[in-house]
C-alpha positions as CSV (number, residue, x, y, z in Angstrom):
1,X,-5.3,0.0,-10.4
2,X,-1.8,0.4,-10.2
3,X,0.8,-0.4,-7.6
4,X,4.3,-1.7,-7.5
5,X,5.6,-5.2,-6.2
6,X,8.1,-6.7,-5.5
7,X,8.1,-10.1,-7.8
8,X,10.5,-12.8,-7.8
9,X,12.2,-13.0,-11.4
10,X,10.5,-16.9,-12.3
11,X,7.7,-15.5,-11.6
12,X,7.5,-12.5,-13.7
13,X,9.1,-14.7,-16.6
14,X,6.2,-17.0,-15.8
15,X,3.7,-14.3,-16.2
16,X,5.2,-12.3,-19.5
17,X,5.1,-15.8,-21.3
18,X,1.6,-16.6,-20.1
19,X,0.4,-12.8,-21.1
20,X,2.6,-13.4,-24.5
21,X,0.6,-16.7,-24.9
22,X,-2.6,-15.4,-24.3
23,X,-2.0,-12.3,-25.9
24,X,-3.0,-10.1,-22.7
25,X,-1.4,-7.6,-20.1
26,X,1.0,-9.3,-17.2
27,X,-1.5,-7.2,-15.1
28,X,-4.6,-9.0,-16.3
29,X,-2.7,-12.3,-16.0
30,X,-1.3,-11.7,-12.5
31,X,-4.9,-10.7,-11.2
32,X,-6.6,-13.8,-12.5
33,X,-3.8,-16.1,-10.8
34,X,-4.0,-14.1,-7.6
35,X,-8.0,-14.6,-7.6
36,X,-7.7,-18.2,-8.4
37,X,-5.0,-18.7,-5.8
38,X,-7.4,-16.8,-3.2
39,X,-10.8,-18.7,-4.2
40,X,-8.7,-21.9,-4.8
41,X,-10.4,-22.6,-8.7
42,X,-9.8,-22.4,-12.0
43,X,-11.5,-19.1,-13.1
44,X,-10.8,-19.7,-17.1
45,X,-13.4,-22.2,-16.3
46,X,-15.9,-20.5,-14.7
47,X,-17.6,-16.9,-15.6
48,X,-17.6,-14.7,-12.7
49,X,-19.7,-12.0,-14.1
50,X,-22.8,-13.3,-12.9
51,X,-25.7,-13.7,-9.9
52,X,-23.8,-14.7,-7.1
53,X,-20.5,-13.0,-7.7
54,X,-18.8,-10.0,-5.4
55,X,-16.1,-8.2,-7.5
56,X,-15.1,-10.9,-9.7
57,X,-14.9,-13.2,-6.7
58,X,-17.4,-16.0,-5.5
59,X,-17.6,-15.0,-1.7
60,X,-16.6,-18.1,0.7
61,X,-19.9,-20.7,1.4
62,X,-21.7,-19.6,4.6
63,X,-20.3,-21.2,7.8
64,X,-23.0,-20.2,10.1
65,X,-20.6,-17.5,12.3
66,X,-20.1,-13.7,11.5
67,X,-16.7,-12.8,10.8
68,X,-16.1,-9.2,12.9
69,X,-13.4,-7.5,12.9
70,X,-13.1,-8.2,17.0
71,X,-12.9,-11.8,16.1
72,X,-10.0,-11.0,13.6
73,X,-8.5,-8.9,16.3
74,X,-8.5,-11.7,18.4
75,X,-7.3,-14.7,15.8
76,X,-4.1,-11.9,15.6
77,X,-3.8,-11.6,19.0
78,X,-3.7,-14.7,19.9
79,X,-1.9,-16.0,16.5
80,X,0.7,-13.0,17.4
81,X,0.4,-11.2,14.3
């Protein structure tokens, strides 16, 4: 998917030498940070293509409460965002 950002120049420069390094698109290298920084692992060490996975992501552990989208309403009301 494309789309443009706005990226801070270290961090571009960080990401062409990683994609130079690994031989791979700044794209691909951007999306797997982003997904490690969301699901807080290291996803080179991991395979996400299997049972269990939603979209290349491993969804959050069950903490017995539905997440609605009044309770997010709420948590941004009263967080005042």
């Amino acid at each position: 998917m494309r789309t443009t950002l706005n990226i801070e120049k270290d961090v571009l420069d960080a990401a062409r030498e990683l994609a130079r390094q690994e031989k791979t698109s700044i794209g691909q290298i951007v999306s797997r940070l982003l997904r490690q920084a969301m699901i807080g692992t290291d996803l080179q060490q991991q395979d996400n293509s299997g049972p269990g996975t939603v979209a290349g992501f491993r969804p959050f552990p069950d903490r017995g409460v539905v997440i609605s989208s009044q309770l997010v309403d709420e948590l941004r009301d009263r967080e005042g965002l």
